[in-house]
C-alpha positions in Angstrom: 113.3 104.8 50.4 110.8 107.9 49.9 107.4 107.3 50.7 106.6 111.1 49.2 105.3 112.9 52.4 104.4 116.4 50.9 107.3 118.7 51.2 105.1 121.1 53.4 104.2 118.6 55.5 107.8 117.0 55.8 108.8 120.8 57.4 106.1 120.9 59.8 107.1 117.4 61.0 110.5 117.9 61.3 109.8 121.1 63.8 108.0 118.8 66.0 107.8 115.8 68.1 106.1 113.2 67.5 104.4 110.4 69.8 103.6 107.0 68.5 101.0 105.4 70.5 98.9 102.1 69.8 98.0 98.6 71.6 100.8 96.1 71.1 101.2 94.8 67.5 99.9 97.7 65.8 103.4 98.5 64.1 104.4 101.6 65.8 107.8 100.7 65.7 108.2 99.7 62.1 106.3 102.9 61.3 108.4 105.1 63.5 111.2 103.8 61.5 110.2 104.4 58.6 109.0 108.2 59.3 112.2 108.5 61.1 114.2 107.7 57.5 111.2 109.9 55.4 112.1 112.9 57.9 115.7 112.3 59.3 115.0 112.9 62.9 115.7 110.8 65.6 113.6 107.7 66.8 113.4 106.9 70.3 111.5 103.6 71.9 110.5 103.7 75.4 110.0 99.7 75.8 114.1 100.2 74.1 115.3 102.3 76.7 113.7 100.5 79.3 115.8 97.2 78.5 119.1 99.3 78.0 118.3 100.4 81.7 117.2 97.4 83.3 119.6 94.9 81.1 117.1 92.6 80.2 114.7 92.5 77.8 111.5 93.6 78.8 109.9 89.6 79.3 112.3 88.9 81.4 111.6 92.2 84.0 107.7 91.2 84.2 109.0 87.3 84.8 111.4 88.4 87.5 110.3 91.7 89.1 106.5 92.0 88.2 104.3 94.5 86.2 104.5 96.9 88.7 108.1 97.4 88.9 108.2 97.9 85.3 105.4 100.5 85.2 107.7 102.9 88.0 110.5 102.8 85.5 108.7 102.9 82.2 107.3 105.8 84.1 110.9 107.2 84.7 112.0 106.3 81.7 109.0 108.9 80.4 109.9 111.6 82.7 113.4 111.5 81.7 112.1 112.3 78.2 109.8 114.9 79.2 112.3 116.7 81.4 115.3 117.9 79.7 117.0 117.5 82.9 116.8 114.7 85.2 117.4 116.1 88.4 114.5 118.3 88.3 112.5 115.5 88.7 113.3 115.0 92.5 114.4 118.6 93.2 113.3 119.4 96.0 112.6 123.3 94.9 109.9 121.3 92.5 106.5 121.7 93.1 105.1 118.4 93.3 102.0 119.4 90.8 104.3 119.5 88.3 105.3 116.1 88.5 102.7 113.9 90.0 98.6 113.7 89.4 96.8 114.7 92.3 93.9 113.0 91.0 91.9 112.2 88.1 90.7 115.4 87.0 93.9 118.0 87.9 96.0 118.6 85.4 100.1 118.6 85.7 100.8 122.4 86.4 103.4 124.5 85.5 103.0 128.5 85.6 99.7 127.9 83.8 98.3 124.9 82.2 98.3 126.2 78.7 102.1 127.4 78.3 105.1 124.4 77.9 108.0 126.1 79.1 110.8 125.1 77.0 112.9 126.0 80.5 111.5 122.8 81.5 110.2 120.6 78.9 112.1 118.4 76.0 110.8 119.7 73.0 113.7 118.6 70.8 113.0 117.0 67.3 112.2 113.0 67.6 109.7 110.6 67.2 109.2 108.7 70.6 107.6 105.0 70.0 106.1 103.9 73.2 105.2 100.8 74.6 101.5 99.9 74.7 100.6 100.4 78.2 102.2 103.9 78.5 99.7 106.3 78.1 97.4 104.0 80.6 98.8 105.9 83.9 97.2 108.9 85.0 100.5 110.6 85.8 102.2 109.2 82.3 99.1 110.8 80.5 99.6 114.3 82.4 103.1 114.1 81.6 102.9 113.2 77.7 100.3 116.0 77.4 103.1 118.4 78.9 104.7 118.6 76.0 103.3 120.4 72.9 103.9 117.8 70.5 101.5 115.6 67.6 100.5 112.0 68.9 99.5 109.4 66.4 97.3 107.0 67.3 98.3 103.5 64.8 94.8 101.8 65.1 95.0 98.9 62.7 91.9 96.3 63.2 91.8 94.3 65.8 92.1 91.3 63.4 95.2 92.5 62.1 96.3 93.1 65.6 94.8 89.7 66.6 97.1 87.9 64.2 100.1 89.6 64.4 100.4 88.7 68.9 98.8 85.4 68.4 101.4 82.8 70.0 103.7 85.7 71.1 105.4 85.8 74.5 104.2 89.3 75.5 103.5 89.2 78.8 100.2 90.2 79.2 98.9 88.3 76.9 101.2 84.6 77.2 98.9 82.2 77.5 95.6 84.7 76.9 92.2 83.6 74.8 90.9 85.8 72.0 88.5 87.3 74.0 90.5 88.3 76.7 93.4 89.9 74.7 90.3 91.6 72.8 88.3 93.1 75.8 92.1 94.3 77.0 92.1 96.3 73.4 89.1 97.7 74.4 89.7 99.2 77.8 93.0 100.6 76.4 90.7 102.2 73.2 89.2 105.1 74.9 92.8 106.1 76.7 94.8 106.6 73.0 91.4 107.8 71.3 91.8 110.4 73.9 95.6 111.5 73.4 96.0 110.9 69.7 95.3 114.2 67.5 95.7 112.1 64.6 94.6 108.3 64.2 95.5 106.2 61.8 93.0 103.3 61.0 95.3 101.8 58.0 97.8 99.1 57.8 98.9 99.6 54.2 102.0 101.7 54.5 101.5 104.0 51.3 97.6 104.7 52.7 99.3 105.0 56.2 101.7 107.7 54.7 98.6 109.4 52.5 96.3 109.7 55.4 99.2 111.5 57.6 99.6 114.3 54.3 96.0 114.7 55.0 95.5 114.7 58.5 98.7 117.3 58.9 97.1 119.3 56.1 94.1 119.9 57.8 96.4 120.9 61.3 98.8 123.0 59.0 95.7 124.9 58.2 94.1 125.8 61.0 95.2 129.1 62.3 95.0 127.7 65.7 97.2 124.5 65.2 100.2 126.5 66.6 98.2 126.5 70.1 97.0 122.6 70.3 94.3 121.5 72.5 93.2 118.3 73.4 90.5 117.8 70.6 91.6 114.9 68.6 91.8 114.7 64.6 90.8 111.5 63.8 90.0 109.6 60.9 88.1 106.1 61.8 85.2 104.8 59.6 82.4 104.8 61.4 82.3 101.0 60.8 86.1 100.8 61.8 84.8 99.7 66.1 81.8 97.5 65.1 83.9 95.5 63.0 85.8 94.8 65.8 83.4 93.9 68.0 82.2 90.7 65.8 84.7 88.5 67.3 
C-alpha cells in the first residue's frame, strides 16, 4: 500500500532516523507501521522491547514491580538504542556527562554539544516508536536529543485521544476520570512540543502523510537542515489547544 510520500522526500527519510513521540493513543505505532512499509526501513518499539526483556507485557511490570522499575529499564532500553554498543554505557573510561544529566539545564556532553559522533551514537536507519512517558525524563530527553535524528510529534485531539483509552487497562490511567487523564495530557504537552521538529495535528492518515511531504519540504530546504537545532517545525492550528481545553 503506497500512500505517495514524494520521492524526494521518501530519500531524505530513508537517510534518517526517525522518532515517534505522542501521549498514549495517539497512533504512533499504527503510523510507524505504516511509514515503515511506505519507506522500507526498520520499525522499532520501545514499550516492545521492553516486554521482550522483562517477559511480560508491560501491565503486568507496573502491577508487579511498580512505575519506577519500569522507567530504569525503559530508560535502558533507550540507552541501548542510542549507544551502538552497550558496554559503553557502564565503562568505566566513560565520562559520566555523557550518560547522565547533571541537572536540568546541562546538556549530555560529548567532545562538544553540537557534533554526534557516529563513534558513539546509533544513527542507523529506523523509525523508533516510543512509549508515552519516554521523553518525560530529563536524562531520556538528553539522550534522544544525542542523536541527530527527525522527531514527530503525533498530536491528534484530545477527544480523539479521549476516546480511543477510554475503558483501556493502561496503567496510568485504569480506573482515571476524564479530567484527570486530560490534565496528565497536558503536563506531558510542553515536554513532546519541545522535542518534536515536526508535529502532526491530524488523524486522517492521507492528511497525516500530506502534512509530513510538507513539513520535510520545508526542512529539505533549508540550507541549514543538515545541522538541526532544537527549534521545532510545527504545524498546530492556533485553535488546535483551546479546543482541548473545553472538556
Amino acid at each position: 500500500m503506497s500512500l505517495f510520500l514524494e520521492y524526494e522526500v521518501k530519500n531524505f527519510l530513508r537517510k534518517r532516523t526517525l522518532c515517534l513521540i505522542g501521549f498514549m493513543g495517539a497512533g504512533k505505532t499504527y503510523f510507524g507501521d505504516l511509514l515503515s512499509d511506505e519507506l522500507n526501513i526498520e520499525v522499532i518499539s520501545t514499550d516492545e522491547l521492553i516486554e521482550e526483556n522483562e517477559n511480560m507485557p508491560i501491565l503486568d511490570i507496573f502491577r508487579k514491580k511498580g512505575e519506577k522499575y519500569f522507567r530504569s529499564v525503559e530508560k535502558k532500553i533507550l540507552q541501548d538504542i542510542v549507544f551502538k554498543n552497550e558496554k559503553l554505557i557502564n565503562n568505566d573510561k566513560t565520562p559520566k556527562s555523557q550518560i547522565h544529566a547533571h541537572n536540568s539545564t546541562t546538556s549530555v556532553q560529548t567532545n562538544s554539544c553540537d557534533n554526534h559522533s557516529s563513534a558513539f551514537f546509533d544513527t542507523g536507519h529506523k523509525i523508533i516508536v516510543t512509549g508515552g512517558g519516554l521523553p518525560l525524563g530529563r536524562t531520556n530527553q538528553k539522550l534522544l536529543k544525542l542523536l541527530d535524528i527527525y522527531y514527530i510529534y503525533l498530536n491528534p485531539p484530545f477527544d480523539t485521544i479521549f476516546m480511543r483509552i477510554k475503558g483501556s487497562k493502561r496503567p496510568l490511567i485504569y480506573r482515571r476520570s476524564r479530567q484527570s487523564i486530560f490534565n496528565l495530557w497536558a503536563k506531558r504537552y510542553k515536554i513532546y512540543q519541545n522535542l518534536a521538529d515536526i508535529t502532526i495535528p491530524s488523524t486522517n492518515i492521507e492528511e497525516m502523510f500530506k502534512i509530513l511531504n510538507q513539513r520535510v519540504s520545508v526542512i529539505m530546504n533549508n540550507p541549514n537542515h543538515l545541522q538541526k537545532t532544537n527549534n521545532s517545525i510545527n504545524c498546530i492550528p492556533p485553535n488546535n489547544i483551546g479546543s482541548r481545553i473545553m472538556l
